[in-house]
N, C-alpha and C positions, 0 to 999 in steps of 0.2 A: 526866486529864480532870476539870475540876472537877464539882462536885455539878449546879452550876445545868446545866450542857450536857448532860452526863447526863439530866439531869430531860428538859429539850428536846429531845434524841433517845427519850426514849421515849415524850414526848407527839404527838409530830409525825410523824416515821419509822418506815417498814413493818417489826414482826416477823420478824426471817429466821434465827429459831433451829430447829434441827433438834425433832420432835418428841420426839427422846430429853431433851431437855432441859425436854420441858413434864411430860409424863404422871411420874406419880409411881410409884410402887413397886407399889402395888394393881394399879394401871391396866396396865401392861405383865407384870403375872400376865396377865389377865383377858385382856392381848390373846393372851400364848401360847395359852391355851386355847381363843380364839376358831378362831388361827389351826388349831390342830389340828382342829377340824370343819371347817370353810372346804376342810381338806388331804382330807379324807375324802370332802367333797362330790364336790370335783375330778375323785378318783380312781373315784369310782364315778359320775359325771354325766359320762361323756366325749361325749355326742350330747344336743340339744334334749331327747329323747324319755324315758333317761335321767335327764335334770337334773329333767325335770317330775315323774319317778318318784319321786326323792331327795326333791325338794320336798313332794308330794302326803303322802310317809310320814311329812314332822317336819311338815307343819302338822295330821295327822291326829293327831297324839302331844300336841300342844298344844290341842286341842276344836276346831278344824279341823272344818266338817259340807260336803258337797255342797250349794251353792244349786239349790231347786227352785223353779222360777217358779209367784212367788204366794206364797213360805212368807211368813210373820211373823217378822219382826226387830225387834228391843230393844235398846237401848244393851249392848255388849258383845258379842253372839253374833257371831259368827267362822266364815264361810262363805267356800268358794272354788267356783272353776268350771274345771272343765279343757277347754280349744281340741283339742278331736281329737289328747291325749298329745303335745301339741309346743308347749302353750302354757299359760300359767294366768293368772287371774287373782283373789286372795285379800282379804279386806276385813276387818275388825274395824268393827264400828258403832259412831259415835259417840252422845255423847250429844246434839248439837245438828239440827236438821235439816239433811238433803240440802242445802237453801236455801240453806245459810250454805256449802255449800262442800264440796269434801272435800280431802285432802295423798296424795298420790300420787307412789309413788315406780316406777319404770316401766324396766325394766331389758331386756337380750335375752340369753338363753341359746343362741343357736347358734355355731358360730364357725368359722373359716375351716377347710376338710377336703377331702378328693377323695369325690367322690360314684362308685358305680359307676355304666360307661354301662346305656340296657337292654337290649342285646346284647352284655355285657363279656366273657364267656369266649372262649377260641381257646389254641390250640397251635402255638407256630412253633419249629423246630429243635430237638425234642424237650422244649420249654419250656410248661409251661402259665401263661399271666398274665389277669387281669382289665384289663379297660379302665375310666379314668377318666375322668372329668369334674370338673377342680376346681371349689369351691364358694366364693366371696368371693377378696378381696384376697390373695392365697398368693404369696409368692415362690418359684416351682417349683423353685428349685435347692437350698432348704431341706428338702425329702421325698425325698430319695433317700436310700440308704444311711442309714437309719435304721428301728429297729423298727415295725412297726406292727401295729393288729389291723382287724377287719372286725364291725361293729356295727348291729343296727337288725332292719328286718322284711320278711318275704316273704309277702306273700297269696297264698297257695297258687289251681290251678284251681277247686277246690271252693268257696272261699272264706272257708275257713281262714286265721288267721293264724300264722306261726313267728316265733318271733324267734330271731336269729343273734347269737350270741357267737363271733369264731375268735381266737384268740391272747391268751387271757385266762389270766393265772396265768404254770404252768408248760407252756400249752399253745405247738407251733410259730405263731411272728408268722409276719409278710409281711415283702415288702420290695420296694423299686424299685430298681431297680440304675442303675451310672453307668456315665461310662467311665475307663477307667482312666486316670492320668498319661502314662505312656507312648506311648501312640494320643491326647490328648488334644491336641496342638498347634491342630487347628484348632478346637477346642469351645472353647480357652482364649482366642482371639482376638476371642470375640463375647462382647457385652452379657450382663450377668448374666442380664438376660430374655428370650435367646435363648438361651440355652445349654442349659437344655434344655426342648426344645419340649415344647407340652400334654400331644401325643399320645401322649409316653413314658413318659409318667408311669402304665406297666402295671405293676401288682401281682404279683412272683413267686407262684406256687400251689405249683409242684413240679415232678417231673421222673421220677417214677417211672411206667412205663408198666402196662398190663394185657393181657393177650392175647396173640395171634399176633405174630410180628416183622410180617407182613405186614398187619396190617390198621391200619385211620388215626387216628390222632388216640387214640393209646391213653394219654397222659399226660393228654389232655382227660375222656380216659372214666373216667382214674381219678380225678380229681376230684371228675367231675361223680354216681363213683359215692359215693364217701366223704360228699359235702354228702346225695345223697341217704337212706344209711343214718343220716347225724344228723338231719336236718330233714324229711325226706320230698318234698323239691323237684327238681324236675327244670330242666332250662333252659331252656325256656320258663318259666317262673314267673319270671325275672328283669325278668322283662315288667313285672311289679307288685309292684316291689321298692322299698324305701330301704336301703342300704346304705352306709354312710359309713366308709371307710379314715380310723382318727384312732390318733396315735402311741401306743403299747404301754407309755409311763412312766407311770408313779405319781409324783403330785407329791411334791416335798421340799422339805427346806431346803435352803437356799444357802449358800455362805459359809463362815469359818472361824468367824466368831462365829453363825449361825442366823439372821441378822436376816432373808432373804427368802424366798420361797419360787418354786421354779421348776416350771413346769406345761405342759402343754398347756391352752387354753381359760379362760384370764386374762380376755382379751375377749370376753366380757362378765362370766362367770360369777362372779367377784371382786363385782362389783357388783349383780350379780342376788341369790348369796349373801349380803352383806348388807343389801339390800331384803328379802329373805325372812324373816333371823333377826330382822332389826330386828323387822318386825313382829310373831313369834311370842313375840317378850320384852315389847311393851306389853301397859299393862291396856286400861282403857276410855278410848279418847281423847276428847278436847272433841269434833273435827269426826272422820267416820270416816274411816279412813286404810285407804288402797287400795296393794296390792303389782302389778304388773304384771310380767310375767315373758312376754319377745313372741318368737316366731323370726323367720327369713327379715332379720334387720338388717343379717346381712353381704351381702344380694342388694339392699338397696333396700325393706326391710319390707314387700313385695308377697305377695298372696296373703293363703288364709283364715286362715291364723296368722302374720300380718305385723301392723306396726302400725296399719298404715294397713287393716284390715280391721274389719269391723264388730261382728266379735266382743266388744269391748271396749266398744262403744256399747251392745249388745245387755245386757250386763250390768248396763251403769249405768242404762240404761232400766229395769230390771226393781227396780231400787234403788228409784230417785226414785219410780216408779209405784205402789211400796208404802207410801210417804208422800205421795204426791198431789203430787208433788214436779216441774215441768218440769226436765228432764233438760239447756235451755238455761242456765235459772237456775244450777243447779247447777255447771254446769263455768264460768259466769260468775264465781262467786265459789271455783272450785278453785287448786287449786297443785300444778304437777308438776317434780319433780328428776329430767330424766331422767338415769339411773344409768348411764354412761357412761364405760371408759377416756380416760384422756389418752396421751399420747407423755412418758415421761420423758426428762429430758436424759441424752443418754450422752455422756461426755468423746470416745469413741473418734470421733463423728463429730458433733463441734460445727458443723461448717460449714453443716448443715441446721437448728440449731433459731436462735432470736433468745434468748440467756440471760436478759436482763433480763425476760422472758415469758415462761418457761419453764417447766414443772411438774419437781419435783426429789423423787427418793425419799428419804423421811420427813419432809419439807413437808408432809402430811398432805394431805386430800382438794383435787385439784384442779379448779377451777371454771373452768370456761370459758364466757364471756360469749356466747361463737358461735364455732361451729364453720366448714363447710364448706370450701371451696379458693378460693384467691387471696382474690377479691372478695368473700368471707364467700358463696358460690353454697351453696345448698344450708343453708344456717343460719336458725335463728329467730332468730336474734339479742337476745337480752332486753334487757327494759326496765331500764333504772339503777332502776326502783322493785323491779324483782322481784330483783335482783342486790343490794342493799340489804335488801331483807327476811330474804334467807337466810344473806346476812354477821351481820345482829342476831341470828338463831335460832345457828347456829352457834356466837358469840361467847357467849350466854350459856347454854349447854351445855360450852363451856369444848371445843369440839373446832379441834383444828390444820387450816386449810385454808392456800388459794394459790392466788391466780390469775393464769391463765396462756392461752397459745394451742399450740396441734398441733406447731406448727415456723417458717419464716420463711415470709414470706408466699407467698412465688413457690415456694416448695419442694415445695408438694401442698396436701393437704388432704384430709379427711374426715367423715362425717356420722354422724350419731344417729338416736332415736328422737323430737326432741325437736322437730323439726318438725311432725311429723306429730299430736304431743298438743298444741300451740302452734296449729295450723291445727283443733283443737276450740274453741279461744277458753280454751283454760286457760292462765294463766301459767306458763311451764314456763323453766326453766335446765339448763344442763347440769353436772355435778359428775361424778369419776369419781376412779378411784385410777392415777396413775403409773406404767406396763408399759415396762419394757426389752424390745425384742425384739416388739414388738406383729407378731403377727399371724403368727409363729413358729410349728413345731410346737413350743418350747418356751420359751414368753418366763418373766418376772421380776420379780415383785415385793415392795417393801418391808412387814413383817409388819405396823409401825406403820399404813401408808398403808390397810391393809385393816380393821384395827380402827377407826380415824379412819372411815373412809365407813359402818360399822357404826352409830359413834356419831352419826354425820351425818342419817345414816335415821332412826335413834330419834328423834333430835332434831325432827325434821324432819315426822314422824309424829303426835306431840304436839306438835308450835304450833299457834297461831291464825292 
């Protein structure tokens, strides 16, 4: 190839080199070490509740204060506010006023899991199981036969609260069972999402009984006695429980060479983790930069810690209001990335995605112009001016992105948080990091792809 076409191919045609070939030698330190908190988050944020815990500890480690309506803020001071332990949201002041704007990076920490029902306990053929109720988009034949544990809280009658850890460590997991090969001919005949129905999806307990041969339900009663010697609950109290069944692994690397990491709870948490650390690693930015951290996005962000609740209004109001600041103005001149997974392309099953719009792991962060199914339903769709603004920030931050869509038109589709901050009158886009396996108890991602949306946030945090 001569020089001059050379020259013309790199003036004119899109970049499609892998990030390994941008970042330099410092940079891919920085990203192992990223990626090992990121792994640590993971494994100890396995529920909303959790993740806000993890969260609430490193922004408290970095001068992190509780906002108190009415304090006084200064360019710099660094307050968050926690949504009823299932949600947060963290700001750094800038130096310019509310007026001019804020950059918000807006992410959701819950993710697809079996919730208990709240009469889940029962005993059938000397078997004790809990009853579920799955939570978000779950392919049900992916939860069986695999580890799991039981996490979250019980409001006792009193009105005490417990919280419940069961299958943590070395302690006995759970499990859903199947059926077997053998008896399985007619289970094999139906649609993967029929195969196996909601309702089965019951939680092994145990099997060991108490008492009398004759008296009932003695594998129930030994259950129901064990929870009650750890937690002090009886069954009744499930009544006013959250309890969420979520897989028993500890994330890790992948691979022969380390390059990805495999987890449960990628969507979102990938991208909420680095909204988080982004912000905990800037100084005092020009415009102040806001971290959002929302639940309820895998149900439709509905409810008091959804996005579409007022929580977050309630916040920024209390912002502007201490500069005299209208709280319309203010999100008239903001900026929001909502922090969002994409669909990576997997070879195993090209026939769903469109490759030339594809998001590819280690492509770096990818950006999706609008999301939703078929018709763009359900998408903010951004504007070529805001889609242009974050390409210039990105570009001269020197961070690897890619834009891209979910899959082929007709083939699904899915939604964000990025409507709902779009429908405040803030400029919002979507960006996220490339998950093999989305929506798994154990999807996939590339280490580079999660450093990239790191640097994206920072970036992203400090512009104008």
């Amino acid at each position: 190839m001569s020089e001059e076409m050379k020259a013309l191919r790199e003036q004119l045609l899109r970049d499609e080199r892998s990030g390994y070939d941008v970042l330099d030698a410092a940079q891919l330190a920085e990203m192992e070490a990223y990626c090992a908190d990121y792994k640590a988050f993971l494994t100890n944020g396995k529920t909303e509740r959790l993740s806000v815990r993890e969260a609430v500890a490193a922004a408290e480690a970095k001068g992190f204060v509780p906002y108190r309506r009415g304090m006084e803020l200064k360019a710099g001071d660094r307050v968050y506010t926690c949504n009823r332990g299932k949600g947060l949201v963290l700001a750094v002041m800038g130096r310019e006023s509310l007026a001019e704007g804020v950059q918000i990076a807006a992410a959701h920490i819950d993710s697809p899991r079996l919730d208990l029902k709240p009469n889940p306990l029962y005993e059938d053929s000397g078997l004790a199981y809990f009853k579920t109720h799955y939570y978000g988009g779950i392919r049900k034949y992916q939860w069986v036969t695999i580890p799991l544990q039981l996490r979250g809280v019980v409001v006792k009658k009193d009105g005490s609260t417990v919280e419940v850890c069961i299958g943590e460590g070395e302690e006995p997991k759970l499990v859903i069972t199947d059926l077997l090969p053998h008896l399985g001919g007619e289970q094999g005949k139906k649609p993967l999402s029929e195969a196996i129905p909601g309702e089965t999806l019951n939680l092994l307990l145990g099997s060991c009984p108490i008492g009398d041969e004759d008296d009932k339900d003695r594998v129930k009663l030994h259950v129901m006695k064990r929870l009650h010697e750890k937690y002090g609950i009886t069954e009744s109290d499930f009544a006013s429980a959250e309890l969420e069944a979520v897989p028993a692994a500890d994330a890790v690397d992948i691979g022969i060479d380390g390059s990805m990491i495999g987890s449960y709870g990628h969507d979102d948490r990938v991208c909420g983790y680095a909204a988080l650390r982004a912000l905990l690693d800037i100084g005092t930015p020009d415009k102040t930069a806001v971290c959002v951290l929302a639940d309820k996005e895998e149900i439709g962000s509905m409810g008091v810690t959804g996005m579409q609740s007022a929580a977050f209004d309630a916040f920024m109001t209390d912002l502007c209001d201490g500069q005299g600041v209208s709280l319309r103005v203010c999100y008239e001149n903001a900026f929001c990335l909502s922090a969002d997974v994409t669909a990576a392309y997997d070879p195993n099953f090209a026939e769903v995605y469109e490759k030339k719009n594809a998001a590819f792991v280690n492509g770096g962060v990818g950006i999706c112009k609008y999301t939703g199914a078929r018709g763009k339903s359900g998408s903010s769709d951004a504007a070529a001016e805001t889609v242009g603004y974050v390409r210039s920030v990105l570009d001269a931050a020197g961070v690897c992105w890619q834009i891209c869509e979910l899959g082929k038109v007709d083939a699904g589709g899915g939604g964000t948080v990025a409507q709902y901050m779009a429908n405040r009158n803030i400029a919002t886009l979507d960006a996220g990091v490339p998950v093999l396996s989305m929506h798994a108890p154990f999807e996939v991602v590339g280490k580079l792809d999660c450093y990239e949306m790191y640097r994206a946030c920072k970036a992203l945090y400090l512009a104008r």
